[in-house]
N, C-alpha and C positions, 0 to 999 in steps of 0.2 A: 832758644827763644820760646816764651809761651805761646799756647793757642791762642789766637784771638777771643774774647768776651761779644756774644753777639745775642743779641735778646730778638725776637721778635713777637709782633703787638699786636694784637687786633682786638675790636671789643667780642670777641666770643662769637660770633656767627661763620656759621661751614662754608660758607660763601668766600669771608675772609679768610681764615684760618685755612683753604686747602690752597688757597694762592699765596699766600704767606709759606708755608710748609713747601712747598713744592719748590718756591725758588730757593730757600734754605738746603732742601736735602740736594735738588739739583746742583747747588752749588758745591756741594759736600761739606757745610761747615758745620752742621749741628747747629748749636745755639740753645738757649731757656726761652721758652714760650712763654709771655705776659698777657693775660687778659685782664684789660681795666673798663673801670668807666668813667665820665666825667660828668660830673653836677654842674648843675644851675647854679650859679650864675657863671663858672667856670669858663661851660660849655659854650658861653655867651661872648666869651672873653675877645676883643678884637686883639692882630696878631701882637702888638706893644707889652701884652701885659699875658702872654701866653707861658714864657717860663713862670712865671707863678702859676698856671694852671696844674702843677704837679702835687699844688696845694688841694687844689677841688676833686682828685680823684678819689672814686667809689674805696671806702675802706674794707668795703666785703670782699674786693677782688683785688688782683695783684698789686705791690707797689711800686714803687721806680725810685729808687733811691740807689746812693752811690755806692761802693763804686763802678763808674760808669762806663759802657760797653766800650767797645772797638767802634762795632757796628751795631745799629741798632735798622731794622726791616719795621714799616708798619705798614698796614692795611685797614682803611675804614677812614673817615673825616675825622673821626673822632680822636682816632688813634696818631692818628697824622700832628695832632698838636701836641700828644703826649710827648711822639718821639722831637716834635722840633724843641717842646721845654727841654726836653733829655742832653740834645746837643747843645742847645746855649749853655744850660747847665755844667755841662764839661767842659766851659769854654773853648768850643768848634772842637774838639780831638774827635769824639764821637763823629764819624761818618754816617749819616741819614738819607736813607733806602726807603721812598716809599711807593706803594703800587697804587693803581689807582691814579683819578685824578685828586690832590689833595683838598682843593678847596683854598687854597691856601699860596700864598705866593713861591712859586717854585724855587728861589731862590737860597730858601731855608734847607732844601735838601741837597744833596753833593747826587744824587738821580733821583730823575722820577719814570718808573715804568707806565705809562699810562694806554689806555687803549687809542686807538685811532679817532673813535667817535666819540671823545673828549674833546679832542679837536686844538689841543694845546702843545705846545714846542719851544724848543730851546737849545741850548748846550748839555744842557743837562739831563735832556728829556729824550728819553725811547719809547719810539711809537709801537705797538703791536697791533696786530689784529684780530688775538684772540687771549683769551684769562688766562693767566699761569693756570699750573695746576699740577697734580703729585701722580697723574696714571701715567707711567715709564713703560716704556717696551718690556723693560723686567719684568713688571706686577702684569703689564697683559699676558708674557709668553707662562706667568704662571698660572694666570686666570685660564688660560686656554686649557692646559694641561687639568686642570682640578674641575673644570666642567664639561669637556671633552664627550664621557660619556654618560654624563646625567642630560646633556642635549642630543645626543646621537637618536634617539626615536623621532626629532623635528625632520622634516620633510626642508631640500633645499630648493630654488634657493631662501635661504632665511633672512626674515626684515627683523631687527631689533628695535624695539621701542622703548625710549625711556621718558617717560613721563613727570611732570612737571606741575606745579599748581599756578594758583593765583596769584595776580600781583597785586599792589595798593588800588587801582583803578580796573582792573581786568581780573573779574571772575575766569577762575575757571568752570564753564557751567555747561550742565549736563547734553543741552543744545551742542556747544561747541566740541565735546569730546563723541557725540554721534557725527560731527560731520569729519570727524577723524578718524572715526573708525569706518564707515560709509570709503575714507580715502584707502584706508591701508588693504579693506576689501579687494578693492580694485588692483592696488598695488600687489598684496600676495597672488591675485587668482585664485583656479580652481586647486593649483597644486606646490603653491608655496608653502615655507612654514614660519611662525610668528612666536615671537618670545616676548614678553611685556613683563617691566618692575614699574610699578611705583616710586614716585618718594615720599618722604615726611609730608612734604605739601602736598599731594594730590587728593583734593576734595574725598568725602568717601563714597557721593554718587556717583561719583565718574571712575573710583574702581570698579564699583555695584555694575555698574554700565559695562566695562570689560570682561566682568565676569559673568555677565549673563550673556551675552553676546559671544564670548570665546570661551568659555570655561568648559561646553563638554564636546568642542573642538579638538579632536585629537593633531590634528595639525598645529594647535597653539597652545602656550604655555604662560599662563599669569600666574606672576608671584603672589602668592599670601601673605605673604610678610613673615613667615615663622621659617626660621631658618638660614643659614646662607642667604644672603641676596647676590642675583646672578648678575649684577650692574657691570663687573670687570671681563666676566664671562660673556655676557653681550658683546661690550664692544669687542671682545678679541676672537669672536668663532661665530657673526655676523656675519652676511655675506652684504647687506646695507645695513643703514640705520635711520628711523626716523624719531626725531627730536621737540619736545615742544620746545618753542621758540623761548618761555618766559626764562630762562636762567642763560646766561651769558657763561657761567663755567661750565653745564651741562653741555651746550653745542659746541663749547672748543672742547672738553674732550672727547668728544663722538669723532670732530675732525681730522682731533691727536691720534687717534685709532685708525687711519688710512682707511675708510671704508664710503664710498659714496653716501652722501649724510644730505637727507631730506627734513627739512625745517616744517614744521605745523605752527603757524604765526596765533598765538591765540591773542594775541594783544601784550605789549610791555613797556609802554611808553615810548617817547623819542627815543632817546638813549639808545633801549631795544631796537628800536625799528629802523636806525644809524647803527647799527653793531651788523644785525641779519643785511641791511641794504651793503653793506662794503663788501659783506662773504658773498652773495646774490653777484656782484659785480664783478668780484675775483673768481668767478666760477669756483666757487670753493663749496656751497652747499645750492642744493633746490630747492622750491618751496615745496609743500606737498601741499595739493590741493583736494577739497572733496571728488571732484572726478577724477579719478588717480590711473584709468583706464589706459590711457597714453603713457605714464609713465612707467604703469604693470612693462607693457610691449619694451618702452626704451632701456629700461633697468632690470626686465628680469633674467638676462643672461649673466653669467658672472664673469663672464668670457668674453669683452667688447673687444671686435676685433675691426669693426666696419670704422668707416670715416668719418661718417655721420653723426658716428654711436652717443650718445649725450654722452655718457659717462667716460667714453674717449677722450670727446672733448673736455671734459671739465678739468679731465687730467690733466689734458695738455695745457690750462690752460694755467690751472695750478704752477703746475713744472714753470713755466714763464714767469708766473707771478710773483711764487714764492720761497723757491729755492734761492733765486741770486739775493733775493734779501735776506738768508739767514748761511750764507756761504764762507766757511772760514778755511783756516790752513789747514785742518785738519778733518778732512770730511765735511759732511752739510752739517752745519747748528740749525735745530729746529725739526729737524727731520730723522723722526725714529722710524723701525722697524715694527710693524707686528709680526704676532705669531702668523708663519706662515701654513699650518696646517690647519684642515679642515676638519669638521666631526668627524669624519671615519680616517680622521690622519694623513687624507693624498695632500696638495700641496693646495693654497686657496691663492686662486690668482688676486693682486693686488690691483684695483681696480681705481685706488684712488691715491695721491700721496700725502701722505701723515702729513700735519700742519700742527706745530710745539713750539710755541716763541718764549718756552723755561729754559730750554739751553742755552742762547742766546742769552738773554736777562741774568743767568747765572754767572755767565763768562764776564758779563760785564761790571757785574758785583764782586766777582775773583778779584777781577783787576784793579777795580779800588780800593780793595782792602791789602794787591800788593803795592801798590804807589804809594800806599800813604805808610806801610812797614819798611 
């Protein structure tokens, strides 16, 4: 029997493209990556007249023509119609996989992976509460190993930062990234140690800001951007992390990473602020706030052993919440492993537990593609 033909779609944005990839490779199938776009009036098109929409895609980027997949994955609104033209097109053989919420009447797809704070359901619909994504215990236990000792001179315990920009209504502005650093102050103390990346989006006053403020810190380390970025290094030899709030894949991978993970809200619309409020609710992440001074005390040992311990609790609270939801025959789905060693190699106690709902989404996409073989 052949491979299966599995395409997956997104219009080109890393947002899409690493929750696309991620349930792909998780699932072990491979596939051709399509990045299209769709034109006006196309783009406009109500659902009746959508397989024609295969008509209006951008000719500068990929096409979709026959013959047509097994399975086809998309991710984006946009993308979402391509692949429903795709499966009328095959008449129904094509099975349609898409993440997100579509926009679109869910019917057309045989799943929809969609987050929790979509707010939509079905037969066909799985809820998660956090973004696919492609960082595996693999790529951390090798992240771990390959930065090991370019962070060994940090002082522990160490906060991880990874930073984030603007959204369409919420600067990210110079204001708001002093009352984040004003928190993580608090949070490191006099004798913690702090590692900060960037990404693409983060304003370049609010690195300016990082770097004037921690740059001849010997206790902290801000990326320049030349070189390696230590983003996978972060999350796997972190002893917490804190997160801006604006990117929904960014804060589920910090939580995929097992590491108590404190959220800086800098504003991200509803959506956002129903994403952060569900993890907030499932003891899953804190928020970090400018007086960080109480949290310094509650999270700076790596070692919560007391009853009280927030970071205990969150644990526990985790364990209750989100283990029996990704619980299969064969070990926990959803729940990876990091590296268990520390910069200088002893063992780094695990203080929080990994939360991955790519496992789960993968098995569930396995399964479709063997029912329908």
């Amino acid at each position: 029997m052949s491979a299966p033909v599995i395409w997956w779609v997104t219009t080109g944005e890393a947002g899409f493209r690493s929750q696309a990839l991620g349930l792909v490779n998780a699932a072990g199938l491979g596939g051709e990556e399509k990045i299209v776009g769709l034109k006006a009036p196309w783009s406009l098109a109500p659902p009746g007249l959508w397989r024609l929409t295969l008509k209006g895609l951008d000719p500068a980027k990929d096409r979709l023509a026959p013959p047509w997949p097994d399975l086809i994955i998309s991710c984006s609104r946009r993308a979402a119609k391509a692949a429903i033209a795709v499966k009328r097109a095959s008449g129904g053989r094509t099975i349609a996989v898409h993440i997100q919420n579509p926009l679109a009447p869910i019917g057309e797809f045989d799943l929809v992976i969609a987050m929790r704070h979509d707010g939509i359901d079905g037969p066909n619909v799985m809820q998660i509460d956090t973004a696919l994504h492609d960082v595996t215990a693999q790529k951390l236990a090798a992240a771990g190993e390959a930065w090991r000792a370019r962070l060994a001179h940090l002082p522990r315990p160490l906060t991880g930062v990874l930073l984030g920009g603007s959204t369409k209504r919420h600067p990210f502005t110079p204001q708001k990234a002093q009352a984040l650093i004003d928190g993580l102050r608090g949070l490191i103390g006099p004798d913690g140690g702090l590692i900060v990346t960037p990404s693409r989006r983060t304003p370049g006053a609010v690195k300016a800001l990082f770097h004037e403020t921690f740059g001849a810190d010997t206790r902290a380390l801000i990326w320049d951007e030349q070189g390696d970025n230590p983003y996978l290094g972060i999350l796997a030899l972190s002893d917490r992390l804190a997160v801006t709030g604006d990117s929904v894949s960014m804060v589920s991978e910090a939580v995929g990473a097992g590491r108590p993970t404190l959220v800086f809200d800098i504003g991200g619309g509803a959506r956002h602020a129903k994403f952060l409020d569900n993890l907030v609710q499932r003891g899953v992440v804190s928020l970090l706030e400018p007086s960080a001074s109480d949290l310094n005390r509650s999270l700076g040992s790596a070692h919560p052993r007391e009853s009280g311990d927030p970071v205990l609790s969150m644990t526990r609270q985790a364990e209750k919440t989100w283990i029996p939801a990704f619980a299969g025959t064969s070990g926990v789905e959803g729940v990876s492993t990091p590296p268990s060693k520390a910069l200088d190699g002893s063992p780094i106690p695990q203080s929080a537990t990994p939360i991955n709902a790519t496992p789960a989404a993968a098995e569930r996409v396995r399964r479709l593609l063997q029912a329908r073989t």
